[in-house]
C-alpha positions in Angstrom: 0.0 0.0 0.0 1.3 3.9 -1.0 0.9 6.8 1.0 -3.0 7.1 1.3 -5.2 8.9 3.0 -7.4 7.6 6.3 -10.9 7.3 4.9 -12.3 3.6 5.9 -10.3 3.3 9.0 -11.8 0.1 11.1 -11.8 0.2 14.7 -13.4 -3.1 17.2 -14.0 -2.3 20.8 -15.2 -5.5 22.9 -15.9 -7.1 20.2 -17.9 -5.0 18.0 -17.2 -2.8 14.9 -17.2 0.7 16.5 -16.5 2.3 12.7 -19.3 4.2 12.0 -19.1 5.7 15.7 -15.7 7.2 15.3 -13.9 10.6 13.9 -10.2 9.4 14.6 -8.6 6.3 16.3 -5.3 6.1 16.9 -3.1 3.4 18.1 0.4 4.3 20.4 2.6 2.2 21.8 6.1 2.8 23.2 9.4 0.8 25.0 10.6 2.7 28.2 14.3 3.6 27.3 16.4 1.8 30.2 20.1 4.4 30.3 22.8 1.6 30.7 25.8 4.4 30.5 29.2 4.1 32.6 32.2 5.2 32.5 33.6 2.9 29.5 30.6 4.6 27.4 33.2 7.5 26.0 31.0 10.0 27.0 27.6 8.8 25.1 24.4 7.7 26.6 23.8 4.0 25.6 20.2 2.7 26.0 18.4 -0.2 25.9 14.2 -1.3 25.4 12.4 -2.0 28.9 8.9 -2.3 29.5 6.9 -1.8 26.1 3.5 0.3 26.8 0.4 1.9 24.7 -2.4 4.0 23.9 -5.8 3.7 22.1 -6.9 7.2 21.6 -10.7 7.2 20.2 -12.5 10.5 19.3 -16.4 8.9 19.3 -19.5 10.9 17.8 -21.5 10.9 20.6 -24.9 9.4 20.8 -27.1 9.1 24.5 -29.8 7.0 22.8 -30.8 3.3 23.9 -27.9 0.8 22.3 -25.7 3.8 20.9 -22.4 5.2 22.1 -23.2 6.2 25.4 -25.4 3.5 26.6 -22.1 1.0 25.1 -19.0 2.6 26.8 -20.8 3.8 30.1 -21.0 0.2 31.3 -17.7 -0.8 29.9 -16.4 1.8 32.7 -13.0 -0.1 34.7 -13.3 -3.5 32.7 -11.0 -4.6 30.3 -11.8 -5.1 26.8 -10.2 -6.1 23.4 -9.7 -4.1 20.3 -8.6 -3.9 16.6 -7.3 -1.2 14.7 -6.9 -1.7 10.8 -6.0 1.1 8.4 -8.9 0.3 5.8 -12.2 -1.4 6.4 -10.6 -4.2 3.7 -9.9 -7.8 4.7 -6.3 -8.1 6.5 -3.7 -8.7 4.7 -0.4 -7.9 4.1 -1.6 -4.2 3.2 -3.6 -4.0 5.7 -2.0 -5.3 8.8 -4.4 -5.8 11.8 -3.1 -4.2 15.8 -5.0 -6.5 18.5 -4.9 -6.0 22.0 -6.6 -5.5 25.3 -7.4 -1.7 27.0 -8.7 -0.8 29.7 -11.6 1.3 30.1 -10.6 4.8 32.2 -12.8 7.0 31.4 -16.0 8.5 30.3 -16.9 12.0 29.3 -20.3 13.8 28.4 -20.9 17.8 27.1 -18.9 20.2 24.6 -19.0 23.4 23.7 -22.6 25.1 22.3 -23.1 24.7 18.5 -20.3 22.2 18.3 -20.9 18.2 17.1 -21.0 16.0 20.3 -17.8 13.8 20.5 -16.3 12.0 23.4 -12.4 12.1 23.4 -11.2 9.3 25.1 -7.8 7.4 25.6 -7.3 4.1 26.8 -4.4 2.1 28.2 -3.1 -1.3 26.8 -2.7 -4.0 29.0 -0.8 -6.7 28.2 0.6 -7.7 24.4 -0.5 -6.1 21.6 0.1 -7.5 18.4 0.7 -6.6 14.9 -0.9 -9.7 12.4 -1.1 -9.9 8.6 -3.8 -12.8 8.5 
């Protein structure tokens, strides 16, 4: 796959295609850097990777009706959950890898600013593994 631009972006929550719901989704994960330097290092700082960590950032369109946004995250409040991030909607492949992994649920927001859409902004933390697969 080229460059491209983000316009079929699939994002899972607990199970369940959460695509339609969402404006942006966005997937971070980082290793701690661990500084090994001493005194044979010749005056460079020599790292190594520690503890790897990550992010699911999810900007949903709100909804408060019966079985939409709302009513499906407010219950999900302090439970862990799994998710999948693709760049396209299309079958994984090899381009169009899939993340998977486990967050957990911190958070929860209502309200915005008058004459604006309705969006919750929410970011979750991994826990545990998350994985890169092409099939």
């Amino acid at each position: 796959m080229a460059v491209f631009a983000l316009t079929s972006e699939y994002t899972a929550l607990a199970g369940a295609d959460r695509s339609a719901d969402i404006k942006s989704s966005v997937l971070t994960v980082d290793a701690a850097s661990l500084d090994t330097t001493d005194f044979a290092s010749s005056g460079w700082t020599e790292m190594i990777g520690g503890l790897k960590s990550g992010t699911l950032a999810i900007t949903f369109q709100d909804d408060v009706a019966s079985s939409a946004v709302d009513s499906i995250l407010w219950p999900l409040l302090g439970t862990v959950v799994t998710f999948e991030v693709r760049a396209t909607s299309a079958v994984v492949g090899v381009s169009n890898p899939k993340w998977t992994g486990s967050v957990l649920i911190t958070g929860h927001s209502i309200g915005g600013a008058v004459g604006e859409l309705a969006v919750k902004t929410l970011s979750f933390p991994t826990t545990g593994a998350v994985t890169r697969a092409t099939s």
